[in-house]
LOLO-599576 format. One record per residue (C-alpha): residue number from 1; residue in one letter; x, y, z. Coordinates in Angstrom, 2 decimals, always signed. Layout:
<atoms>
(NUM "A" (X Y Z))
...
</atoms>
This chain:
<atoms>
(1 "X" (+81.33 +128.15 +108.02))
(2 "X" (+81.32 +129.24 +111.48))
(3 "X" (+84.50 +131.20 +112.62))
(4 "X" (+85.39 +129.05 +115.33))
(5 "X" (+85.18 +126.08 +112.86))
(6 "X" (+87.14 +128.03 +109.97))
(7 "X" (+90.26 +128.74 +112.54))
(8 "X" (+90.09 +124.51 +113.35))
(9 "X" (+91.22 +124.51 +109.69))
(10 "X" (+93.15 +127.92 +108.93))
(11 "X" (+94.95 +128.55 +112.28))
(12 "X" (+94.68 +125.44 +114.17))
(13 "X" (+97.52 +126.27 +116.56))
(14 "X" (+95.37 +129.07 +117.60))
(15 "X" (+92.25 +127.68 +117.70))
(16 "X" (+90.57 +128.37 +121.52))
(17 "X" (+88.83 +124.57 +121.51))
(18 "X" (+85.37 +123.73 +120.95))
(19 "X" (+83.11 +124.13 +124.17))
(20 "X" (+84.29 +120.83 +126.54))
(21 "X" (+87.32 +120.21 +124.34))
(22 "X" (+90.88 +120.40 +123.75))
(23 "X" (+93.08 +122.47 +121.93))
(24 "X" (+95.55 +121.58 +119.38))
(25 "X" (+98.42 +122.08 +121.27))
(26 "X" (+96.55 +119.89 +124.51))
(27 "X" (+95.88 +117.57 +121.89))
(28 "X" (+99.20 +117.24 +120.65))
(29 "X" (+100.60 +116.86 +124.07))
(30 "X" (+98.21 +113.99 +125.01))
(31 "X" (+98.68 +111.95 +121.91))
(32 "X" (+102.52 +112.70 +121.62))
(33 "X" (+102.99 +111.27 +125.04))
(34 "X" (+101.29 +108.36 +124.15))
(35 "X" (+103.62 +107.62 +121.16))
(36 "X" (+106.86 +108.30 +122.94))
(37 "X" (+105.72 +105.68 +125.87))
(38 "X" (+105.61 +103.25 +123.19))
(39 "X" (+108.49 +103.89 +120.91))
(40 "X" (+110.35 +104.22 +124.23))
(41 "X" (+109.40 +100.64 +125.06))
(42 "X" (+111.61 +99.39 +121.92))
(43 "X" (+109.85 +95.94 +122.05))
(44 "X" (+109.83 +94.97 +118.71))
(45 "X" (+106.03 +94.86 +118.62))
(46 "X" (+103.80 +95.94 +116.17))
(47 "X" (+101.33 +98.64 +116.95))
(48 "X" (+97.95 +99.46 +115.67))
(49 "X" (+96.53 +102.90 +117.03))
(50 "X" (+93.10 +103.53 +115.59))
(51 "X" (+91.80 +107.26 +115.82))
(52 "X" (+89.90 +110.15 +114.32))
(53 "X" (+92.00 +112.26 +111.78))
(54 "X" (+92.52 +115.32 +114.37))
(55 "X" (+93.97 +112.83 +116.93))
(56 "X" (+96.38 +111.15 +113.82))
(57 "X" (+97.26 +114.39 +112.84))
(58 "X" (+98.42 +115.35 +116.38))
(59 "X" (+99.89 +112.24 +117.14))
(60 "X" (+102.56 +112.40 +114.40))
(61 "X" (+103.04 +116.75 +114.43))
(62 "X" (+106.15 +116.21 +116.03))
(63 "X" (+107.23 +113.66 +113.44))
(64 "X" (+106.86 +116.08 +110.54))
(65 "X" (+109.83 +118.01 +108.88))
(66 "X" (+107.02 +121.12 +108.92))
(67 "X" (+105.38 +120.43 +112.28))
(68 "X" (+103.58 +124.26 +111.74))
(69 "X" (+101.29 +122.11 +108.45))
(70 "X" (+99.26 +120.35 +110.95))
(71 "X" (+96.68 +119.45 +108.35))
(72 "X" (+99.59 +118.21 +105.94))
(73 "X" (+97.82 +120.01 +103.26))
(74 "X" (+94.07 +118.33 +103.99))
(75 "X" (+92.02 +116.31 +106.54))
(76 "X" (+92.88 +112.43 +106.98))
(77 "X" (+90.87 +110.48 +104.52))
(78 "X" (+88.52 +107.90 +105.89))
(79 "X" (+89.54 +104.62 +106.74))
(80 "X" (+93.40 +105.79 +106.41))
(81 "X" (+96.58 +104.56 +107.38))
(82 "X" (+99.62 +106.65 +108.69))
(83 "X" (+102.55 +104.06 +109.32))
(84 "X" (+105.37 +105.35 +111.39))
(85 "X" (+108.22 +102.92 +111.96))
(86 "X" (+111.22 +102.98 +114.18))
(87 "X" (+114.60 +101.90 +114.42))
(88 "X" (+116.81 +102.19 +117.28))
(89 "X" (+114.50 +104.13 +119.37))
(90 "X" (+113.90 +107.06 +116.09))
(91 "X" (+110.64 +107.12 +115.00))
(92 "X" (+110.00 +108.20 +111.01))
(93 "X" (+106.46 +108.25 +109.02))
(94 "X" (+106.59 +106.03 +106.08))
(95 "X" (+103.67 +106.91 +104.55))
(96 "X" (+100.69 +109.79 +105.37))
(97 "X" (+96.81 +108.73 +104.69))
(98 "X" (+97.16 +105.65 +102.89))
(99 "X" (+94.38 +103.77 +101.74))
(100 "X" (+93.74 +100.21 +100.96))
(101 "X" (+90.38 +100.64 +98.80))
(102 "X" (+89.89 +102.20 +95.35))
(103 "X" (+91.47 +105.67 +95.43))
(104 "X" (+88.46 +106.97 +93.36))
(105 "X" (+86.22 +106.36 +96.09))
(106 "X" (+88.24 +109.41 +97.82))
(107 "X" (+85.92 +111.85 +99.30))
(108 "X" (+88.14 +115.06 +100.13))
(109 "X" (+85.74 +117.09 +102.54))
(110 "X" (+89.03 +119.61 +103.86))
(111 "X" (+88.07 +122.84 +101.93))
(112 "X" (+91.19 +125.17 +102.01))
(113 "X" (+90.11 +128.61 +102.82))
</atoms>
């Protein structure tokens, strides 16, 4: 695996950024901002934010009791759901990549170095 790739994984709060791109921490910062605009709007609405798994994971660091496991232990599966719910204005996750299709149908492609 290439070394810049590897550190994506490993060390992603020290990952430089691909060529063009953000880095975890801009990432972070974008999504995050996003999120509080809308838990801040305390509308009683229902939100649906579809995104990559990088972007998911992000979105919810701040969330996490261990906001230093950005992975939470692997990549996002495909087609996942994160559900974060909030009650007077304090946002919690409910549940972390959960799928609505046959579980053994699971491809894990995060390799832990």
């Amino acid at each position: 695996m290439e070394k810049n790739c590897y550190s994506f994984y490993a060390d992603p709060f020290n990952f430089k950024g691909f060529t063009n791109g953000e880095n975890i921490k801009d990432l972070c910062d974008r999504t995050q901002a996003f999120l509080k605009e809308l838990i801040s709007k305390d509308d009683g609405k229902v939100y649906l934010i579809s995104t990559h798994g990088c972007a998911m994971r992000a979105l919810i660091n701040y969330l996490k009791e261990d906001p230093s496991d950005y992975w939470c232990g692997r990549a996002p599966y495909n087609c996942s759901f994160t559900i974060v719910e909030t009650k007077n204005g304090t946002p919690t996750i409910t549940d972390v990549d959960k799928v609505f299709y046959d579980k053994n149908l699971i491809v894990d492609y995060f390799k832990k170095p």
